[in-house]
N, C-alpha and C positions, 0 to 999 in steps of 0.2 A: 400199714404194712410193716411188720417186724423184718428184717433183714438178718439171715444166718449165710455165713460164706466158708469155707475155707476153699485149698486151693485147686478145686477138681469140680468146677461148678456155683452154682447159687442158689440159697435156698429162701423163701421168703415166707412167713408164718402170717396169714389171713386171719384177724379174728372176725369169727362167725355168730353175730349177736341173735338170739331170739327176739322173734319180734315181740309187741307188747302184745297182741294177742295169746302167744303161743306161753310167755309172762303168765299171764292171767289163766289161761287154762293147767298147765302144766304143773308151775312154783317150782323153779326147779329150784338146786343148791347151788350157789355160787361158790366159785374157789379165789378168796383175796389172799392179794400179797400184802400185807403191812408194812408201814414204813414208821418208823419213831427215833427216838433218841440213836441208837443203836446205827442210825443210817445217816445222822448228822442232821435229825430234825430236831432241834430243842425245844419249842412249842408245839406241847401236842394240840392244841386248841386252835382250829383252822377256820380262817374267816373266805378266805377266797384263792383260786389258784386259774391260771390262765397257761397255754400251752404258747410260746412263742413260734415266729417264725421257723427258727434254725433246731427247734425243737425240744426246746428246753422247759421246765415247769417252773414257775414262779408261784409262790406261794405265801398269801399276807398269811399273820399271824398275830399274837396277842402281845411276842415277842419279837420282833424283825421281819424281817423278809427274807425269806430262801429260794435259793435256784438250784432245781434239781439238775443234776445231767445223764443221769441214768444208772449211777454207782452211789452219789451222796451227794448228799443236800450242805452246801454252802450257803452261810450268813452275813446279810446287810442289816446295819441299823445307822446307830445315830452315830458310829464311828465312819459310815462311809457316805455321811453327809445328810438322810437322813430327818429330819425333826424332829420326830420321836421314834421309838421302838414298837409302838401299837399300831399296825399296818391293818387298813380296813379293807380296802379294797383298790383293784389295780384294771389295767387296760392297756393293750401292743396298738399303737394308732397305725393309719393306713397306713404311716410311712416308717413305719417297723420302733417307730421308740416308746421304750416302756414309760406308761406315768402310775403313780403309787402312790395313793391319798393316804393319809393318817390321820390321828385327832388332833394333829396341829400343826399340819397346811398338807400343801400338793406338793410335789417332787417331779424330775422328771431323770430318765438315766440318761448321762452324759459319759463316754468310756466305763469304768470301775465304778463312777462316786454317781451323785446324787445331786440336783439341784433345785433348791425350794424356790416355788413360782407365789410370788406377792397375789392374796384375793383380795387385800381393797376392804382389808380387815373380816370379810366374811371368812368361814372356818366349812371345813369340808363336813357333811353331814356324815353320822359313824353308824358306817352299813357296808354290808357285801356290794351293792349294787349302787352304787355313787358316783360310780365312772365311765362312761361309753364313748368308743372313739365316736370323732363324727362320721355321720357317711356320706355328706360334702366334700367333705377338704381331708386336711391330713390332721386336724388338731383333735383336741376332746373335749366332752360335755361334763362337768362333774356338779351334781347337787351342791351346794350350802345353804348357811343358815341363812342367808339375807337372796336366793336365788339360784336361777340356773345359769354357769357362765361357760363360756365357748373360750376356749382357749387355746393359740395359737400359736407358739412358742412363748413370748414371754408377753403376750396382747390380751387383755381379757374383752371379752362382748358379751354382756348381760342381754338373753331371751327376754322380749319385751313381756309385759304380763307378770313376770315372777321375782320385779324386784323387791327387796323386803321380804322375800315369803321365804318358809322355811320346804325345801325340796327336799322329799325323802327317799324317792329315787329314782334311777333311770335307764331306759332301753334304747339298742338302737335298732331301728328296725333299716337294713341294708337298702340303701339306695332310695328309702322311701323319706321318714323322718326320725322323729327323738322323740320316746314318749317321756312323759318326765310324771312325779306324782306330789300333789300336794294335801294337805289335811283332806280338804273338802271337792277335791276337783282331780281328774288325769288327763294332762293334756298332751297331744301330739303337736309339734312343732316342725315346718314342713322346709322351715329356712329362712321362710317368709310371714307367715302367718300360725296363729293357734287354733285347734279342735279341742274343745273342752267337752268331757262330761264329767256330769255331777249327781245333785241328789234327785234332779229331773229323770234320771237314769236308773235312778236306784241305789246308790252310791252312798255309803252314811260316812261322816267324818270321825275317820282317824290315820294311823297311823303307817299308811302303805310302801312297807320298806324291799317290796318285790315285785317286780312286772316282767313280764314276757311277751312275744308275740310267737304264738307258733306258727306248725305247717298248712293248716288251715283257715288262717287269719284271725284266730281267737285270740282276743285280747286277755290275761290274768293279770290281778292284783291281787297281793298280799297282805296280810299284818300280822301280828301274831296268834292271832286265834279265828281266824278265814281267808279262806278264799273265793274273790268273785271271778267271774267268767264272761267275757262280753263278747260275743260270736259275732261274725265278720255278719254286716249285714242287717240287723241288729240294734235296739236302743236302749235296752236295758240289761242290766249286770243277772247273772243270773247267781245264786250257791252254792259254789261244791264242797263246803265243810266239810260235808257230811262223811262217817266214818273216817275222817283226815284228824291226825295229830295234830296238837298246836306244835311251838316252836320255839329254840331258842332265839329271844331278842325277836328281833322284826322278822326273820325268814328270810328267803330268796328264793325265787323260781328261774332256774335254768331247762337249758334246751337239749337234745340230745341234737349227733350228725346229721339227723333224720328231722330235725326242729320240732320234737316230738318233749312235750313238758316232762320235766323232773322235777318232781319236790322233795327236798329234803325235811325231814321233821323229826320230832326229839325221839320217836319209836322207830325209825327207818326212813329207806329212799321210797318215792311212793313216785308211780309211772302213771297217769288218766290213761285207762282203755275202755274205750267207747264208752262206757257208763256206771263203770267205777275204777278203782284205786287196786293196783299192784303193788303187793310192799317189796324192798329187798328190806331184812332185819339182821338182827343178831344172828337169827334161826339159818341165816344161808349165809353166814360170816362174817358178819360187820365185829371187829374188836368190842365196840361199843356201841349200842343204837342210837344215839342223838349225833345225828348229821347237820353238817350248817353247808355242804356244796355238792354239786356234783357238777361233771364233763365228760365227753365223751375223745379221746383223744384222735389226731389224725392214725393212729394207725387201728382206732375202733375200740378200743380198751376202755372201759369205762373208772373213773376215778370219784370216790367218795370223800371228803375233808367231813370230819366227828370232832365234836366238843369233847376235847379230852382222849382223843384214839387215836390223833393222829391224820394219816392219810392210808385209805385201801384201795386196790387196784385190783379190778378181775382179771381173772387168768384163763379164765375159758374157754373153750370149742377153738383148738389151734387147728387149724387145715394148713398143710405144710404144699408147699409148689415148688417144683424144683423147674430151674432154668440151666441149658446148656447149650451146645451147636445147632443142636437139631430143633430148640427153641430160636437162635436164629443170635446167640451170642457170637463173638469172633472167636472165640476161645473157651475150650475149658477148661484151663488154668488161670482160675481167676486170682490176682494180687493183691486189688484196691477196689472197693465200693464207695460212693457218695451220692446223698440226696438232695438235689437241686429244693429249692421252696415250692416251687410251682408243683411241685409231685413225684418228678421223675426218677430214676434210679440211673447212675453212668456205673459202668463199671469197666473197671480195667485187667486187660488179660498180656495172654504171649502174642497177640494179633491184633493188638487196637483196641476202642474203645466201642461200647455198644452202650444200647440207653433201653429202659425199661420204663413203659408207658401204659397206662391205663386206655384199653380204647374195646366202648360199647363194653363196659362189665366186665373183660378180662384183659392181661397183660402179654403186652406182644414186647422181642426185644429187637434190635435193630441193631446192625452196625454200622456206625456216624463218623468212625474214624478209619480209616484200613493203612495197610503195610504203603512206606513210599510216599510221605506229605511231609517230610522236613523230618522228622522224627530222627534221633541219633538210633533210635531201636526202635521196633515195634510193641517190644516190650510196655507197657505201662503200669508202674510199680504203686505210684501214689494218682491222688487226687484231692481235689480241695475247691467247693463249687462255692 
């Protein structure tokens, strides 16, 4: 949910996605907004980007790291602690701290700076997909070259099964387990135990630097020039190459809001609907066709990272909703907006504070503070959640 205010109410902009059906029938044109140099991105060549809590974008690259905050993209590297400048891929653990793998070690954010976490001499493997919080605890899972290790502030715990192996990448599947990928095997790790399939499966060895689990419990794997498909239920991998672009380096398969597959590939974003491939390209406005990300942001916006274009953001189908008294605000003179993590919206008016909540598919507003509770005025000018 986009949030527009001034002082005579609230307005809040809905982006209204088509579905992947409606995708595939339709092709409609997309409208992106570009971001490059220009906006304080200095590598245009995008490996991976993650939406934080508090709503920020972070973004690995070939050159640093960047946080976007909605105006311009500021830079970390090896001045703000850092290892190196080539950022492969990143992860927000449950307990909100960012960690940022490179090609020469792991990091974690401390305030402003950076701190490198010792692997016991193994090196993070160099891919989008190397890092997942866990969905145990609060720490992370990150590939290397000698295994998969859980890491827990500054504690490492080598996944039994994977030491020595070279891990090429990894999921986390919420509350369930960690899939992880090796040359010849992809195994699920459940905290306690491994699920392995292999070539028993159909599975040939190489080099699987993308996994997913979607909304349907289909397992993908990646590499650079296929993708297999292992549906819930199920013992063998199945082929969806087919009309599918290869890709730059190993690939990555991400998930839409909806846990609905994105692939990015060196000719466009490609969406599986039912029983083939949606492209978004050039043709509906990508700067550049060769993609290495995509996400779907909390407020529904979808966001593309291109080898060499930078970062695009759809601007699409806005439905605008206005809220006021007779939606159930204190006031409509509004002064201050703020968004809680959890979703909510507070906002403050001439009569207290009200809060904007999602409930059953539309938003209802409330007022949670009124005139006469200690207040020196009713007024309420600022906020800060």
């Amino acid at each position: 949910m986009t949030l527009r205010f001034n002082r005579y109410g609230i307005l809040a902009g809905l982006t209204a996605f088509l579905s992947c059906q409606q995708l595939a029938a339709e092709e409609p044109r997309y409208n992106f907004h570009s971001y490059s140099q220009s906006d304080g991105l200095g590598d245009l060549n995008i490996s991976a980007f993650i939406q934080d809590r508090p709503g920020f974008l972070w973004v690995a690259t070939n050159n640093g790291l960047y946080r976007f905050d909605g105006y311009r993209f500021s830079r970390f590297g090896v001045d703000s602690g850092l290892p190196t400048d080539t950022v492969t891929s990143l992860v927000e653990a449950s307990d909100g701290k960012l960690w940022v793998a490179t090609q020469a070690g792991l990091s974690f954010k401390s305030g402003n700076r950076f701190e490198k976490v010792d692997l016991d001499g193994a090196a993070p493997t160099v891919g989008p997909q190397t890092l997942v919080r866990d969905p145990f605890g609060n720490g992370v899972y990150i590939a290397t070259t000698k295994g998969l290790y859980l890491i827990t502030g500054r504690v490492r715990t080598l996944v039994p099964g994977t030491s020595g192996l070279q891990v090429w990448s990894t999921f986390a599947q919420n509350s369930k387990s960690v899939w992880y990928a090796l040359s010849a095997r992809i195994c699920s790790w459940n905290g306690s135990e491994n699920h392995c399939y292999g070539r028993e499966s159909g599975l040939t060895t190489n080099r699987w630097g993308g996994l997913a689990v979607d909304f349907a419990g289909t397992l993908w794997a990646r590499n650079a020039n296929s993708l297999l498909a292992l549906r819930r239920g199920t013992t063998r991998f199945e082929d969806r190459s087919a009309a599918l672009a290869p890709v730059y380096k190993d690939g990555a398969l991400c998930l839409d809001a909806k846990q609905r597959l994105i692939v990015p590939t060196d000719t466009g974003v490609a969406r599986w609907v039912e029983n083939g491939w949606s492209m978004i390209t050039a043709g509906e406005g990508l700067v550049v066709p060769s993609s290495t990300w995509a996400m779907e942001d909390r407020e529904g916006a979808l966001w593309i990272g291109m080898q060499g274009g930078g970062i695009a953001r759809s601007t699409d189908a806005v439905d605008w909703e206005n809220w006021t008294t007779e939606n159930g605000l204190a006031d409509d003179q509004v002064w201050a907006v703020a968004r809680a993590r959890a979703g909510s919206v507070y906002v403050g008016s001439n009569a207290g504070l009200s809060r904007i909540t999602g409930v059953h598919g539309r938003h209802v507003a409330e007022n949670i503070v009124e005139a006469n509770v200690g207040f020196a005025s009713n007024r309420i000018r600022a906020l800060a959640v």
